[in-house]
Gaussian input, Z-matrix of N, CA and C with variables (Angstrom, degrees):
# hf/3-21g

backbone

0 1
 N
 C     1     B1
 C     2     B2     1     A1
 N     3     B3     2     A2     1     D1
 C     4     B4     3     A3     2     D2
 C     5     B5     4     A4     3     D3
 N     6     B6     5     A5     4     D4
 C     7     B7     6     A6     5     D5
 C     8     B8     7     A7     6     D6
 N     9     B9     8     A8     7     D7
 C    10    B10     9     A9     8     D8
 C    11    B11    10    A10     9     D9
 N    12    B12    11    A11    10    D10
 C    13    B13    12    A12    11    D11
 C    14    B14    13    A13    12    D12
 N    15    B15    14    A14    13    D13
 C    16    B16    15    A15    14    D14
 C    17    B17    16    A16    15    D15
 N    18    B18    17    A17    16    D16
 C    19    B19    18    A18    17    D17
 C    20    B20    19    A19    18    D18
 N    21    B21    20    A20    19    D19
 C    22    B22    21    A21    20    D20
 C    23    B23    22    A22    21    D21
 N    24    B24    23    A23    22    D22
 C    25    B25    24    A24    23    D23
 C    26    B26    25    A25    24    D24
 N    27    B27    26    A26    25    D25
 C    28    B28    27    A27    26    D26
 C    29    B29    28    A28    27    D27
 N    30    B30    29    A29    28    D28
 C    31    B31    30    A30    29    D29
 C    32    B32    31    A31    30    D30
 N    33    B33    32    A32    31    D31
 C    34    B34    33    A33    32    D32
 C    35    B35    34    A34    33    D33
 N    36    B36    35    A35    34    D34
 C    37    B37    36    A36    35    D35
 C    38    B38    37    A37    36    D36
 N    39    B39    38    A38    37    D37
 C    40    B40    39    A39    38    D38
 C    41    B41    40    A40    39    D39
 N    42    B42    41    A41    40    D40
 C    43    B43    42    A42    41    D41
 C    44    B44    43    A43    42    D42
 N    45    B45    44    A44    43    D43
 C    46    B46    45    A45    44    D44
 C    47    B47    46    A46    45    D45
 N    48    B48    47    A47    46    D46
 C    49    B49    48    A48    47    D47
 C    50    B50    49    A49    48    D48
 N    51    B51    50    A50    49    D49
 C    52    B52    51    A51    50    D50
 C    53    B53    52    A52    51    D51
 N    54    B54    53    A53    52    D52
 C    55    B55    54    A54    53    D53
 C    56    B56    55    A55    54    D54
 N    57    B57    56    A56    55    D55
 C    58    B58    57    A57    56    D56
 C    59    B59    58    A58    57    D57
 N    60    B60    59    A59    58    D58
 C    61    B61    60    A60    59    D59
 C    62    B62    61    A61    60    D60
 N    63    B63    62    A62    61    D61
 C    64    B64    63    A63    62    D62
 C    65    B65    64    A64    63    D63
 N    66    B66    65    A65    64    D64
 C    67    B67    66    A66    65    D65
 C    68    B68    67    A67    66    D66
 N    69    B69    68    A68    67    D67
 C    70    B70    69    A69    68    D68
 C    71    B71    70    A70    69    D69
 N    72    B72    71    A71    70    D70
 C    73    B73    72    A72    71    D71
 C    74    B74    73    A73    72    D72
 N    75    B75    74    A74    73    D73
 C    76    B76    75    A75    74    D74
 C    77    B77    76    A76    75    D75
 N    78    B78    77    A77    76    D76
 C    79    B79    78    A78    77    D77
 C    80    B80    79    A79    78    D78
 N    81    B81    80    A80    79    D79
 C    82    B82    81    A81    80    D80
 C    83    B83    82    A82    81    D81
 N    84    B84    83    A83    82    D82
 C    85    B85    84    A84    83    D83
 C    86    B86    85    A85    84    D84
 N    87    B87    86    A86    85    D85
 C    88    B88    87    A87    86    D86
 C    89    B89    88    A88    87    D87
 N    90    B90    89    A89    88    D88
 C    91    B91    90    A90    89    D89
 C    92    B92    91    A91    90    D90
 N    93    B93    92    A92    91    D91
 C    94    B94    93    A93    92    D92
 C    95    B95    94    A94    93    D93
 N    96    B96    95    A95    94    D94
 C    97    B97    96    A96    95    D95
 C    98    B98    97    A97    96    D96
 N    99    B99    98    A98    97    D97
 C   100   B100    99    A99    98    D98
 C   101   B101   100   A100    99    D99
 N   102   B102   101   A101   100   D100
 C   103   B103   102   A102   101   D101
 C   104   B104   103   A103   102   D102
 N   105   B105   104   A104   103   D103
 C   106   B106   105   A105   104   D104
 C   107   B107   106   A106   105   D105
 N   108   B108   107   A107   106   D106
 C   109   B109   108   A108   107   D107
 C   110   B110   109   A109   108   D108
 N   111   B111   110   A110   109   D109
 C   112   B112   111   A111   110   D110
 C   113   B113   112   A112   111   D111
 N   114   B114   113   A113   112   D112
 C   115   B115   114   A114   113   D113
 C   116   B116   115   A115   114   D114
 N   117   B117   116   A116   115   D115
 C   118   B118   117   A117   116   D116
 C   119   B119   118   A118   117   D117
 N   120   B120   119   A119   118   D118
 C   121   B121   120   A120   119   D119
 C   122   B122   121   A121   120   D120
 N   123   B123   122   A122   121   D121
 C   124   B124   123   A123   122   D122
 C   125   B125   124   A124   123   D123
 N   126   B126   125   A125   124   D124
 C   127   B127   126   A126   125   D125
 C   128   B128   127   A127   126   D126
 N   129   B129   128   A128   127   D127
 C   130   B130   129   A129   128   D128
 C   131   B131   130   A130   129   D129
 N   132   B132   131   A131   130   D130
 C   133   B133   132   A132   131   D131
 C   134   B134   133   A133   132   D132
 N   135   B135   134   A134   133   D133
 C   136   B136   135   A135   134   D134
 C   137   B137   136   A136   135   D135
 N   138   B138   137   A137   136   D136
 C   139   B139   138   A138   137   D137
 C   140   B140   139   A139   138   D138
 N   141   B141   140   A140   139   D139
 C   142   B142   141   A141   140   D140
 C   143   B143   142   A142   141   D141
 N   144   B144   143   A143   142   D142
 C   145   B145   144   A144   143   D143
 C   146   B146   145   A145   144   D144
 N   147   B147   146   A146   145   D145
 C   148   B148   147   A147   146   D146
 C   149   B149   148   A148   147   D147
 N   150   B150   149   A149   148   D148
 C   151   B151   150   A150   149   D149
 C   152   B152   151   A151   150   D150
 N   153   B153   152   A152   151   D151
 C   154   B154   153   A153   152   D152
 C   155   B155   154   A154   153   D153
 N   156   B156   155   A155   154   D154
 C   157   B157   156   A156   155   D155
 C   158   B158   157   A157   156   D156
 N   159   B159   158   A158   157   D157
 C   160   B160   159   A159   158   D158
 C   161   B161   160   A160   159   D159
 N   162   B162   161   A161   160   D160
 C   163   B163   162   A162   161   D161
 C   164   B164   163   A163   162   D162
 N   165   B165   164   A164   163   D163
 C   166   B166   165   A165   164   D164
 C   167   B167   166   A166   165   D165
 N   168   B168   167   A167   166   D166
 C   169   B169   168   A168   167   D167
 C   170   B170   169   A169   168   D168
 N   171   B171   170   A170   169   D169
 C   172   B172   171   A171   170   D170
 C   173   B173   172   A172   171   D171
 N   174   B174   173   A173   172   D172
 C   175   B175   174   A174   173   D173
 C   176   B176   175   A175   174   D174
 N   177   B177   176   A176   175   D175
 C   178   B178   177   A177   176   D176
 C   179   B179   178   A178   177   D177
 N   180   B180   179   A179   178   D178
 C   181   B181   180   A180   179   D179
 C   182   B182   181   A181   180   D180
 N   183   B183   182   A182   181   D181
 C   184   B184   183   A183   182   D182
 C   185   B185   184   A184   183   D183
 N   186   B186   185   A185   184   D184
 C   187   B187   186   A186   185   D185
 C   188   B188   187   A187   186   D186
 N   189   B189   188   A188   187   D187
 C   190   B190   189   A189   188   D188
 C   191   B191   190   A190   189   D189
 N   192   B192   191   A191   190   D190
 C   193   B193   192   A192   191   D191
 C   194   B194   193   A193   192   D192
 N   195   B195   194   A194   193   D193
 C   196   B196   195   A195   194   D194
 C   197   B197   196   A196   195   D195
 N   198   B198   197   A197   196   D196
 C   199   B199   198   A198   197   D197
 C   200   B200   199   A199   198   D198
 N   201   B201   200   A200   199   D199
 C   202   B202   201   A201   200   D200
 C   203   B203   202   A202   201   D201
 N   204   B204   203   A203   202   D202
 C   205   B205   204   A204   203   D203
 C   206   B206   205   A205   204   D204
 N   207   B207   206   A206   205   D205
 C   208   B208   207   A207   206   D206
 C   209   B209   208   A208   207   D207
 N   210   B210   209   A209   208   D208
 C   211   B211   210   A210   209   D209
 C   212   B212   211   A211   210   D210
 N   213   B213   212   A212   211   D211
 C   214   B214   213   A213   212   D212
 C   215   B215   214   A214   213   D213
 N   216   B216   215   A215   214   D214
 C   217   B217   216   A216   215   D215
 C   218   B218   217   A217   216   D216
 N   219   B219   218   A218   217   D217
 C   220   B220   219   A219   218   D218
 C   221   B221   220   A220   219   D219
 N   222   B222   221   A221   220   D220
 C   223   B223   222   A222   221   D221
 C   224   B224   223   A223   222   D222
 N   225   B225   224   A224   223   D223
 C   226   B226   225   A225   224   D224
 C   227   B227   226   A226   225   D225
 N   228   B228   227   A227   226   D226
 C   229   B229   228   A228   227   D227
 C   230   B230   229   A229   228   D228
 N   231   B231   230   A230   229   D229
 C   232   B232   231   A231   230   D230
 C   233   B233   232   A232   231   D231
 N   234   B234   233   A233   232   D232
 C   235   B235   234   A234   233   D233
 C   236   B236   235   A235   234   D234
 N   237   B237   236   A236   235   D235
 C   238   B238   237   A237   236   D236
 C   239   B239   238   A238   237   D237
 N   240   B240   239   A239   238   D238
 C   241   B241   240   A240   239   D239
 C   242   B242   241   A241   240   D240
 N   243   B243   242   A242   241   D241
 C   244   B244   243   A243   242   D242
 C   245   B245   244   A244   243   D243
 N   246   B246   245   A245   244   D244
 C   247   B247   246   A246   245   D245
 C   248   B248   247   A247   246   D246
 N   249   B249   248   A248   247   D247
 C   250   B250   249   A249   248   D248
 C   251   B251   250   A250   249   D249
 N   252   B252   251   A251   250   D250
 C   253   B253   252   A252   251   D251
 C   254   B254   253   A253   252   D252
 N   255   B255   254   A254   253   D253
 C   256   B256   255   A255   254   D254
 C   257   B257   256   A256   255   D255
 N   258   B258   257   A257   256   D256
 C   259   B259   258   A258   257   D257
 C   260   B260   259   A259   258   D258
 N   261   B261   260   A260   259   D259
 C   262   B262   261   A261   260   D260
 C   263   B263   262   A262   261   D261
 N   264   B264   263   A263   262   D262
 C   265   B265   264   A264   263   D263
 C   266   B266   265   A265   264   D264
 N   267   B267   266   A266   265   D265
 C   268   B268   267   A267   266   D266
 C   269   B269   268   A268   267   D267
 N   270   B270   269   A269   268   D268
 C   271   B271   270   A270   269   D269
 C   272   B272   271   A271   270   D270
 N   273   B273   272   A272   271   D271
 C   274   B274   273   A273   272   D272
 C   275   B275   274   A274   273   D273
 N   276   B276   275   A275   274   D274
 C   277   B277   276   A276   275   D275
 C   278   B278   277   A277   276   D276
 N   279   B279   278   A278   277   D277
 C   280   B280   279   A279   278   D278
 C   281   B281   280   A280   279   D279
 N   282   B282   281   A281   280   D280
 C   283   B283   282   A282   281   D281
 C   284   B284   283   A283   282   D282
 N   285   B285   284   A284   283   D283
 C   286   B286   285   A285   284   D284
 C   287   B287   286   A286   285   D285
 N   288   B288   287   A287   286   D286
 C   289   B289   288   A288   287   D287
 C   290   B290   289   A289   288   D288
 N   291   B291   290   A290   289   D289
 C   292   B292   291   A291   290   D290
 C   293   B293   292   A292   291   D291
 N   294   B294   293   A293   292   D292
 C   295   B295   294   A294   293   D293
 C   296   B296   295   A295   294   D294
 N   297   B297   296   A296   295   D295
 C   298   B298   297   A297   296   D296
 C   299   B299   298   A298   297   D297

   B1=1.4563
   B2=1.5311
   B3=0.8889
   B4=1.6898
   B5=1.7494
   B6=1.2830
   B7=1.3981
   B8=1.5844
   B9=1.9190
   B10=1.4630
   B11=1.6488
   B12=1.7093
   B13=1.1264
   B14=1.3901
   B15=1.4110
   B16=1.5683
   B17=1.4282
   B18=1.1369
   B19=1.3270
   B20=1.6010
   B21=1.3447
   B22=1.1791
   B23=1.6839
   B24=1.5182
   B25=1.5209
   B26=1.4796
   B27=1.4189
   B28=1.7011
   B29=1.6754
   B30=1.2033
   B31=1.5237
   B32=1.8031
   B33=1.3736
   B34=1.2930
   B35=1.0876
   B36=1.3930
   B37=1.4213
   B38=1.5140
   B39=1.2954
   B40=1.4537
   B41=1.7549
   B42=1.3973
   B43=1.2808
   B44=1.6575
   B45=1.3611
   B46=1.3985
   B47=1.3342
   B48=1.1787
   B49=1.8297
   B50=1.6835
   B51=1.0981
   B52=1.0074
   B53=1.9593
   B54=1.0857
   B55=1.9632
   B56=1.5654
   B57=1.7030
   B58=1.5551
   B59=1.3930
   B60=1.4611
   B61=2.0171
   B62=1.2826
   B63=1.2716
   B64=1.5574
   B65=1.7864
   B66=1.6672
   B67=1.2526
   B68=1.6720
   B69=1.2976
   B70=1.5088
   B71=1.4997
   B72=1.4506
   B73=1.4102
   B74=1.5002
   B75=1.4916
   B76=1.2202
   B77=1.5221
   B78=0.8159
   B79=1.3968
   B80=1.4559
   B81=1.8687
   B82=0.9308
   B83=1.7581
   B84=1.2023
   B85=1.6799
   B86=1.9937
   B87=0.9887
   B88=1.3819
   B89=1.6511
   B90=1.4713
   B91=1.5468
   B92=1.6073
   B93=1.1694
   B94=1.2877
   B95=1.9504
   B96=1.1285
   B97=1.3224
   B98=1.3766
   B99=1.2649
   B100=1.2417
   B101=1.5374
   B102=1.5294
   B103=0.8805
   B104=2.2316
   B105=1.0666
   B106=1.3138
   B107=1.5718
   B108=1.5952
   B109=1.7090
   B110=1.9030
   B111=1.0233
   B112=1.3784
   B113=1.5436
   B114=1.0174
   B115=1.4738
   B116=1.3239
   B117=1.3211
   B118=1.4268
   B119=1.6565
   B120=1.2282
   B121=1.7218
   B122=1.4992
   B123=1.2226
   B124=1.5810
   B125=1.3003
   B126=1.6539
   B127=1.1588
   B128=1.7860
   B129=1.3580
   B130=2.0481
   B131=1.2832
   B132=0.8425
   B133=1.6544
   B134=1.6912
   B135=1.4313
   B136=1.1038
   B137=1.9479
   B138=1.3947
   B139=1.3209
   B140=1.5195
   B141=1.3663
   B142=1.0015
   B143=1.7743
   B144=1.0380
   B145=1.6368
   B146=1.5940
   B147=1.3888
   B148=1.3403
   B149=1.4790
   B150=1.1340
   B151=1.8409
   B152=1.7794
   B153=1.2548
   B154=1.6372
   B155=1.2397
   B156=1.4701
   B157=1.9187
   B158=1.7363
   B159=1.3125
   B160=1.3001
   B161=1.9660
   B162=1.2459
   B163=1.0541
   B164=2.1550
   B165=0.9169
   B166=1.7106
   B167=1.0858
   B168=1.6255
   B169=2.0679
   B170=1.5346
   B171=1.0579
   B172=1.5129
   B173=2.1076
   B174=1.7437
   B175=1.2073
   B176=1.5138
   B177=1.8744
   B178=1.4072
   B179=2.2058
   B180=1.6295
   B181=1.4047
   B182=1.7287
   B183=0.7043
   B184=1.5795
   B185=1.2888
   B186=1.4086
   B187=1.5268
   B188=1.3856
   B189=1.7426
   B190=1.4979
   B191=1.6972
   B192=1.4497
   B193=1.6869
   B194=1.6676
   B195=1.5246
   B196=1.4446
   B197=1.3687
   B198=1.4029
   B199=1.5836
   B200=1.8594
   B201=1.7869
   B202=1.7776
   B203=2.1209
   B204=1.2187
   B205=1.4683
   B206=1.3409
   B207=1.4088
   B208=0.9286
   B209=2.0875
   B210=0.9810
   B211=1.3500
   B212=1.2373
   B213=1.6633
   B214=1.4904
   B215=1.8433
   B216=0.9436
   B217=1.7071
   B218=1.3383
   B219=1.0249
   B220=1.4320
   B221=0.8387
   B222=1.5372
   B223=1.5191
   B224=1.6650
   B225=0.9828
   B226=1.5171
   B227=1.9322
   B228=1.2992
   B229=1.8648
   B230=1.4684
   B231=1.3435
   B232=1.9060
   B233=1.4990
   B234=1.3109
   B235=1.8500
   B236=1.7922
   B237=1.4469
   B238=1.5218
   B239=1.7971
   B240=0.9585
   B241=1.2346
   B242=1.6448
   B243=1.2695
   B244=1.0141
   B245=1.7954
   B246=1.2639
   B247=1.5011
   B248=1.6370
   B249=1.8037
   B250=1.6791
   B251=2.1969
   B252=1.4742
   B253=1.3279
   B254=1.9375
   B255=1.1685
   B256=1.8266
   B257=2.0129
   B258=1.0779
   B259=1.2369
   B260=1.7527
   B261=1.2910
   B262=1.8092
   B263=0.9577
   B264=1.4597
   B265=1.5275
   B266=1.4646
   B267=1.3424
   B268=1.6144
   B269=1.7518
   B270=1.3779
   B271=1.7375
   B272=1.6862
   B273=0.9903
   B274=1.6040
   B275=1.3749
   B276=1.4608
   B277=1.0420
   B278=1.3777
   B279=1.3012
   B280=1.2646
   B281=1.3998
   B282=1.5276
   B283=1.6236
   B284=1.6553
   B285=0.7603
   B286=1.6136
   B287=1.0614
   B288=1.9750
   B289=1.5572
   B290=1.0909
   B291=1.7228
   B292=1.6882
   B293=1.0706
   B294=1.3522
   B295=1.2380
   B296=1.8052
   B297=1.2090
   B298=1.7453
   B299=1.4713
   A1=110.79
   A2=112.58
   A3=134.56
   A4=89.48
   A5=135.93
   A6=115.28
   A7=107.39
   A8=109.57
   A9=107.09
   A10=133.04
   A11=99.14
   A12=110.31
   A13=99.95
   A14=134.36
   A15=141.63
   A16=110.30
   A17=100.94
   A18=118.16
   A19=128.88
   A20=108.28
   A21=133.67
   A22=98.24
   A23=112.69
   A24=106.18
   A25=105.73
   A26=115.09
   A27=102.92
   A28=75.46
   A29=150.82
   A30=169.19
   A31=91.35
   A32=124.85
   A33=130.75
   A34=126.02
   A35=118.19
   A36=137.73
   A37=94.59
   A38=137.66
   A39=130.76
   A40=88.37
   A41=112.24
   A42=113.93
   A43=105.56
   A44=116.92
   A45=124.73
   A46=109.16
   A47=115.50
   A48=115.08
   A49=105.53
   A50=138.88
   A51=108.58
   A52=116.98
   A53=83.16
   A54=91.14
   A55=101.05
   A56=109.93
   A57=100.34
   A58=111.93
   A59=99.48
   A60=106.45
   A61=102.05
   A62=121.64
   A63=120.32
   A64=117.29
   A65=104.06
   A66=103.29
   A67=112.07
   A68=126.67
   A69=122.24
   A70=120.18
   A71=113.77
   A72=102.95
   A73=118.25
   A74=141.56
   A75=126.74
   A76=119.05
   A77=141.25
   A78=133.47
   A79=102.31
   A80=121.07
   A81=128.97
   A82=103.52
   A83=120.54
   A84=126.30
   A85=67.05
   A86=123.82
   A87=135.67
   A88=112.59
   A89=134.12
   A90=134.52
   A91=90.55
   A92=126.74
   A93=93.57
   A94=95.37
   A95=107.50
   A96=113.27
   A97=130.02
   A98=134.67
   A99=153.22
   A100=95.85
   A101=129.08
   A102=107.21
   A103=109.15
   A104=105.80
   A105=100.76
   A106=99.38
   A107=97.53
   A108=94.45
   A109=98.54
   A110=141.91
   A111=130.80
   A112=125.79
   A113=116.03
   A114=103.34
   A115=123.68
   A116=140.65
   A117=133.10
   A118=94.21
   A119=112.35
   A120=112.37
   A121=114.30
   A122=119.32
   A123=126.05
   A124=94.78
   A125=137.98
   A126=121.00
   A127=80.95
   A128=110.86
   A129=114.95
   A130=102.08
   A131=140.45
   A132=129.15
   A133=110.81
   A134=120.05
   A135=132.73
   A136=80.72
   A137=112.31
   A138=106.32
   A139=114.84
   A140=138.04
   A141=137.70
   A142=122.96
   A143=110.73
   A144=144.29
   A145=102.89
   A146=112.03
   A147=110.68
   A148=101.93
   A149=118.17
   A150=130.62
   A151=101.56
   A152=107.62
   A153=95.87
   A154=110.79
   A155=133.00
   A156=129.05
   A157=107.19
   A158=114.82
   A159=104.21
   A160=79.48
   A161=135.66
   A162=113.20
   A163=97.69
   A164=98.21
   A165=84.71
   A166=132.28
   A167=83.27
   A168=107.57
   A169=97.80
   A170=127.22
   A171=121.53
   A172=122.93
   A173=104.71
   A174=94.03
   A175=120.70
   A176=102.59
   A177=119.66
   A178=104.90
   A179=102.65
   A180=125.14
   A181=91.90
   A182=133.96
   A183=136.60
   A184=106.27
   A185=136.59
   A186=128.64
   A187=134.84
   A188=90.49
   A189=85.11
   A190=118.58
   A191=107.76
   A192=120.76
   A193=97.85
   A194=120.17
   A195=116.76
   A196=105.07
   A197=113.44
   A198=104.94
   A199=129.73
   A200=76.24
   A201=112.04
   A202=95.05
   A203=103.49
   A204=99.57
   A205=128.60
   A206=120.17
   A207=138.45
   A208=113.53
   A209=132.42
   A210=124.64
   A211=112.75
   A212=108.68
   A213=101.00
   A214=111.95
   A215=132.84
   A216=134.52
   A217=108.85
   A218=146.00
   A219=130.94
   A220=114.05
   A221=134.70
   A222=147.67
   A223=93.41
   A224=106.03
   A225=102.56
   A226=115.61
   A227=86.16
   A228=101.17
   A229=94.80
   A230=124.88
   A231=137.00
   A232=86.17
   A233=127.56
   A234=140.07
   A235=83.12
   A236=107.09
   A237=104.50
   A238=118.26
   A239=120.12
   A240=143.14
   A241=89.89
   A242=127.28
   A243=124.52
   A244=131.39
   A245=105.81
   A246=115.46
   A247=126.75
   A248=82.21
   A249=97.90
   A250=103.06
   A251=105.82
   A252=95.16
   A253=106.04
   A254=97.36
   A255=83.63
   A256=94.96
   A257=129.48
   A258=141.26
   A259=98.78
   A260=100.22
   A261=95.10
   A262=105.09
   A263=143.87
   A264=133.51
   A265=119.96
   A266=130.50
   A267=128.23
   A268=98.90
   A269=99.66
   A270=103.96
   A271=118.19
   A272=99.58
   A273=94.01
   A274=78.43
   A275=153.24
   A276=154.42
   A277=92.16
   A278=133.30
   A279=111.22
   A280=136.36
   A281=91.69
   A282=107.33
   A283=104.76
   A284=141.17
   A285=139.00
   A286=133.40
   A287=115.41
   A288=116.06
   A289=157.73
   A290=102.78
   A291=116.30
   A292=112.31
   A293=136.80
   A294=119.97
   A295=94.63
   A296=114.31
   A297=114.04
   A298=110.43
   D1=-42.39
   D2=-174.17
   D3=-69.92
   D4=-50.90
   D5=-169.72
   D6=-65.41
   D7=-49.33
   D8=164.55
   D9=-5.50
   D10=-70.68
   D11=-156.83
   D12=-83.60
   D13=-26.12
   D14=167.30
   D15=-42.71
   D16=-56.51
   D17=167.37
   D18=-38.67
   D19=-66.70
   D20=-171.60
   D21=-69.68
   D22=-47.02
   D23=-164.12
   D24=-86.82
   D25=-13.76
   D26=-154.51
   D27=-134.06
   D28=-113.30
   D29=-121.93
   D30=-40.88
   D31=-79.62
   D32=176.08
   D33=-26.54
   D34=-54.16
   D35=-172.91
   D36=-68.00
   D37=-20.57
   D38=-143.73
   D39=-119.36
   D40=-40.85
   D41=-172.53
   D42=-69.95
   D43=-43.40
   D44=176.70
   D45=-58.37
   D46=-51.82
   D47=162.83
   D48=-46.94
   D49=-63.67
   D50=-156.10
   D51=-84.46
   D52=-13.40
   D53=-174.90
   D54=-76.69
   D55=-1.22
   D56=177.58
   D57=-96.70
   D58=-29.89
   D59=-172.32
   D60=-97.03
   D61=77.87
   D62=168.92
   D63=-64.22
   D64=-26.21
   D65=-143.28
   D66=-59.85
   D67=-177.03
   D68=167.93
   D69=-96.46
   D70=127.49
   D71=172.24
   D72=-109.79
   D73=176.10
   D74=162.93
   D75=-82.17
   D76=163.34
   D77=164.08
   D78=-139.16
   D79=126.83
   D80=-168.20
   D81=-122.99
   D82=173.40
   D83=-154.39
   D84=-131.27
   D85=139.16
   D86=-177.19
   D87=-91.75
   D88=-16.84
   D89=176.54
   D90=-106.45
   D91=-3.92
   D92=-161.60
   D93=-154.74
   D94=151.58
   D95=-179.46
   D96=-67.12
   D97=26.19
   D98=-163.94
   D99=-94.76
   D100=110.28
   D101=152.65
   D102=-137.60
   D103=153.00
   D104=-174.02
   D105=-128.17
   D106=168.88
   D107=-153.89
   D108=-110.67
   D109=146.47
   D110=174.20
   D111=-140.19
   D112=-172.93
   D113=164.61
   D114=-101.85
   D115=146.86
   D116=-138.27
   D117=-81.46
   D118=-54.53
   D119=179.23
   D120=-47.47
   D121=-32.31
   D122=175.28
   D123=-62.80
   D124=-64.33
   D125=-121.14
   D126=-90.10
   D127=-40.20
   D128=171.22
   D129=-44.51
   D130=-52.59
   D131=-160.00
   D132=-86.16
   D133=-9.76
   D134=-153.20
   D135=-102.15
   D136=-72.45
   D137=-179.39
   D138=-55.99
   D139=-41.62
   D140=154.02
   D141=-14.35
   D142=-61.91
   D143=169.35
   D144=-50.65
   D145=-57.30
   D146=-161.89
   D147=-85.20
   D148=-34.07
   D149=169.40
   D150=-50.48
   D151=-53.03
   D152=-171.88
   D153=-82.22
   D154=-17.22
   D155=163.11
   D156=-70.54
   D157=-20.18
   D158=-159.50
   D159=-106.20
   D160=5.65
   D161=173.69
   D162=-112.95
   D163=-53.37
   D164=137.49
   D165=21.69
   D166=-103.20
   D167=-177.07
   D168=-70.16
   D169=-30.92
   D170=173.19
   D171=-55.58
   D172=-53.81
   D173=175.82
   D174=-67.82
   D175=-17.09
   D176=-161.89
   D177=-65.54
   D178=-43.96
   D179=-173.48
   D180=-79.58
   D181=-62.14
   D182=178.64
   D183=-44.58
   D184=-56.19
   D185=159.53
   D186=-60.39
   D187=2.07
   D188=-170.80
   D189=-78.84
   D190=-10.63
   D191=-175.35
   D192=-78.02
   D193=-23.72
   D194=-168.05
   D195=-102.28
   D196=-3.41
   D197=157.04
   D198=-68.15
   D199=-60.74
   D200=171.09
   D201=-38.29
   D202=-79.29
   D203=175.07
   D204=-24.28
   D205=-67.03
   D206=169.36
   D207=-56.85
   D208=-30.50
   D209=168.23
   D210=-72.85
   D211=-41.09
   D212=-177.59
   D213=-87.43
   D214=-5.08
   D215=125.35
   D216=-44.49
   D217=-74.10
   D218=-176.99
   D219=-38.99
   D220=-53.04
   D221=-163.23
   D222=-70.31
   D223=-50.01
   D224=-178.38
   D225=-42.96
   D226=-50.73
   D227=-155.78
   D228=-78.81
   D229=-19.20
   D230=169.59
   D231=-56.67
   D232=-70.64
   D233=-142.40
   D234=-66.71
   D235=-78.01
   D236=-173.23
   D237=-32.49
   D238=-61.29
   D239=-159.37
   D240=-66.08
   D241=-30.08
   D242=166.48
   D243=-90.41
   D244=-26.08
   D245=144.99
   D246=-32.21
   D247=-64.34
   D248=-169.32
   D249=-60.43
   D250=-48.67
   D251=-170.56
   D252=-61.05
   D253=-15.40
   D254=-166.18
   D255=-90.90
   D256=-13.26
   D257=-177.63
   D258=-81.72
   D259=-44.35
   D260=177.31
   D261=-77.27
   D262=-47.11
   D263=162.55
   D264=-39.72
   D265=-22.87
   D266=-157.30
   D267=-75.10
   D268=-47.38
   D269=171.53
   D270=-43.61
   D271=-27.57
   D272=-152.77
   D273=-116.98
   D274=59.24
   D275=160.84
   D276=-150.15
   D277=-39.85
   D278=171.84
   D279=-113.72
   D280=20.12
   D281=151.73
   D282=-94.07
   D283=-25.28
   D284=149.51
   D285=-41.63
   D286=-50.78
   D287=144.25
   D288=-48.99
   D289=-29.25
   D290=163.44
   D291=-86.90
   D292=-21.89
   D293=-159.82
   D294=-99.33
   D295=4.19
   D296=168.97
   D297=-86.63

């Protein structure tokens, strides 16, 4: 169902965009004389593409401090959690010792 509606909301809309902008544009590299010629819907869908990986790697690097946080909280609540069971054992090891 989920591919359906991907489909329907995003693929179409994108294909109809491009079967409309055939025309050619230049595309130039700005220090340097490189320029190559394309079709305008190519070169939109192309930045399009590269806008959503490079926004991406952006939320991807931005979460990366709230992972790190969060593991070393885990690690934490592992150590505690292991405190507490050897602390509830200490009683009952040394009510075991005196009374021998």
């Amino acid at each position: 169902m989920f591919l359906i509606l991907f489909v329907l909301i995003i693929c179409i809309p994108l294909s109809l965009f491009a079967l409309s902008n055939t025309e050619m544009v230049t595309l130039g590299i700005w220090p340097t004389d490189y320029m190559v010629q394309v079709h305008l819907s190519l070169a939109i869908l192309v930045a399009m593409a590269v806008a959503f990986f490079l926004g991406g790697l952006l939320v991807w690097f931005s979460a990366l401090a709230q992972r790190r946080r969060a593991n070393r909280a885990e690690r934490t609540v592992k150590l505690l959690e292991a405190q507490i069971e050897e602390l509830k054992a200490r009683p009952a090891l040394a009510i075991s010792a005196s009374s021998s």
